[in-house]
RONULO-489218 format. One record per residue: residue in three letters; x, z, y of N, C-alpha, C, O in turn. Coordinates in steps of 0.001 Angstrom, whole numbers, plus 500000, padded with zeros to 6 digits. Layout:
% RONULO-489218
PT,ALA,X,Z,Y,X,Z,Y,X,Z,Y,X,Z,Y
...
END
This chain:
% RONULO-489218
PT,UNK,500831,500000,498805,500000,500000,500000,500868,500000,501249,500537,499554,502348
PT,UNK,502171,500635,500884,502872,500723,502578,503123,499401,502609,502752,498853,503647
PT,UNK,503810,498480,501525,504195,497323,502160,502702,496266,502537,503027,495140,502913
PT,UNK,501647,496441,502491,501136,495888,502993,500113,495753,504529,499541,494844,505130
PT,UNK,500376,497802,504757,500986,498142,506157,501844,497566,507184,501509,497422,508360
PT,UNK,503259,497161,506551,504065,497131,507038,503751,495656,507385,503529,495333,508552
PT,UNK,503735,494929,506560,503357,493831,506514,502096,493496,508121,502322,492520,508838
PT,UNK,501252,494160,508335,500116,494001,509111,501222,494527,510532,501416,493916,511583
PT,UNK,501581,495349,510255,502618,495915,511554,503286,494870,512077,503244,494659,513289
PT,UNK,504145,493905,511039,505149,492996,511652,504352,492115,512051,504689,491654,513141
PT,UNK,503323,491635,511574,502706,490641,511984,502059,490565,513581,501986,489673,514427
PT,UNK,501604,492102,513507,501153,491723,515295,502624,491909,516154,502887,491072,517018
PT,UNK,503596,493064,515878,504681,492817,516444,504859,491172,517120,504707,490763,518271
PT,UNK,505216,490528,515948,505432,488888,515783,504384,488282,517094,504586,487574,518081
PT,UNK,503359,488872,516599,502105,488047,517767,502301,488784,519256,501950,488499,520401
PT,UNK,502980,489785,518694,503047,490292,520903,504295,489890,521233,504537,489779,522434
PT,UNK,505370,489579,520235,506900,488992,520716,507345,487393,521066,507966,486737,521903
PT,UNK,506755,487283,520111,507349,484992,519646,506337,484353,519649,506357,483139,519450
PT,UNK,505062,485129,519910,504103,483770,520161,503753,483321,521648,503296,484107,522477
PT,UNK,503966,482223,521856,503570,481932,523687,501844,481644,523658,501171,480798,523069
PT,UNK,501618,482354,524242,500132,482348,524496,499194,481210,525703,499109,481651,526849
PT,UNK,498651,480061,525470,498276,479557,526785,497752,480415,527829,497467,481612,527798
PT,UNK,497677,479484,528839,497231,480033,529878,495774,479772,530030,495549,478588,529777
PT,UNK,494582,480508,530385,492811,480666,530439,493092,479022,531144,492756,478256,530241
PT,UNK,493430,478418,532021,493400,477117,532310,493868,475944,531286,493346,474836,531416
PT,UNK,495013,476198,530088,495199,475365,529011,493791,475541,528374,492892,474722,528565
PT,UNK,493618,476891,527443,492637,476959,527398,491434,476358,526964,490933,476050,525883
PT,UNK,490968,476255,528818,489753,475843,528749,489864,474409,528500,489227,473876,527592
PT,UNK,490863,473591,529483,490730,472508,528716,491094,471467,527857,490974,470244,527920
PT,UNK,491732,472511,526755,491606,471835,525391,490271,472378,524783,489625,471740,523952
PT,UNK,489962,473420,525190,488720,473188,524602,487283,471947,525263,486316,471603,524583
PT,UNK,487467,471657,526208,486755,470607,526900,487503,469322,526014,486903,468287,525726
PT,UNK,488619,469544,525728,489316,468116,524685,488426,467906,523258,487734,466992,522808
PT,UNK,488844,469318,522774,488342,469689,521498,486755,469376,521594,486394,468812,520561
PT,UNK,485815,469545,522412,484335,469314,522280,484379,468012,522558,483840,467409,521630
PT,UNK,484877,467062,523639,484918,465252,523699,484806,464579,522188,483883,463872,521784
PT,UNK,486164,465045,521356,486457,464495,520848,485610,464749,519469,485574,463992,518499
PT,UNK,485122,465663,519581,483969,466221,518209,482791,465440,518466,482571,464571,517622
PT,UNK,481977,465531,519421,481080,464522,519918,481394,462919,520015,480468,462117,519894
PT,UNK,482470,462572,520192,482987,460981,519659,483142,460619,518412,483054,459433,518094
PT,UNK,483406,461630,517490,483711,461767,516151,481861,461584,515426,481267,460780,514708
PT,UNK,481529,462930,516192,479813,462934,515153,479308,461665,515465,478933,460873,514601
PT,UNK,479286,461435,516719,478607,459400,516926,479258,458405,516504,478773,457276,516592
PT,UNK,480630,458652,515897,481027,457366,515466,480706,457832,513731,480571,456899,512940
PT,UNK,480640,458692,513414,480334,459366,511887,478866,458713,511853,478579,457891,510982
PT,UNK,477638,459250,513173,476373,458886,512838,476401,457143,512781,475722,456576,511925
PT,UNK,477043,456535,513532,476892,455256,513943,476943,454284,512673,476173,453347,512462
PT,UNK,478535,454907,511478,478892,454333,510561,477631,454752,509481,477274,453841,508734
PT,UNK,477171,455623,509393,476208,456163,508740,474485,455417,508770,473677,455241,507857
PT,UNK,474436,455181,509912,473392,454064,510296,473654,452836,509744,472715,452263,509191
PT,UNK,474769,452294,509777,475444,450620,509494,475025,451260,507883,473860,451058,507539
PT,UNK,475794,451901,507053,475302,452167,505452,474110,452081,505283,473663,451537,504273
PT,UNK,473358,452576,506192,472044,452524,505487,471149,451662,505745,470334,451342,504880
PT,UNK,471136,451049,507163,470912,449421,506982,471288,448733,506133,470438,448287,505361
PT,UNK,472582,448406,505958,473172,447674,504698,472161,448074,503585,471156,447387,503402
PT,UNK,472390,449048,502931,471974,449514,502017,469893,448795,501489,469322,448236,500553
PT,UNK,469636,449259,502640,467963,448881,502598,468092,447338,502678,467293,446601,502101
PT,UNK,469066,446909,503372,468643,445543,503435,468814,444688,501922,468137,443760,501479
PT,UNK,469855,445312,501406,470333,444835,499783,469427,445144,498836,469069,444293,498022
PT,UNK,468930,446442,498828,467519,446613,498332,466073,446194,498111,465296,446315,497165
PT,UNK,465977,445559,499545,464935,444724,499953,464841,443506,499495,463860,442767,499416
PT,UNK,466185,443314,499130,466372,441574,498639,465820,441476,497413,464837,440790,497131
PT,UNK,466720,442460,496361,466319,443223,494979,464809,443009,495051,464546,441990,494412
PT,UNK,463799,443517,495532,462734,443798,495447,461564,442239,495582,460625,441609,495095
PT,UNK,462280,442314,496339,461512,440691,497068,461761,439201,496425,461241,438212,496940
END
């Protein structure tokens, strides 16, 4: 159990010594990056997702007809 104390000890040590922390202005906007680029992602995800399933019905339709 101590070494896994110790273990939790060094670790925030580590996080209050060697990690550089952004600044509330990096931040915010990578997170304004991070939401652009999630919302470009879900519409190009929905967009390709639409094209499949057109495709799809239209190949079906042929089948049928």
């Amino acid at each position: 159990m101590s070494k896994v104390t110790n273990y939790i000890s060094e670790a925030f040590e580590e996080f209050k010594s060697n990690v550089t922390w952004p600044t509330w202005e990096e931040v915010q906007k990578l997170t304004i990056v991070v939401a652009v680029f999630s919302v470009i992602f879900a519409l190009a995800t929905w967009g390709v997702d639409e094209i499949f399933t057109k495709t799809i019905e239209g190949f079906f339709n042929l089948l049928k007809g």
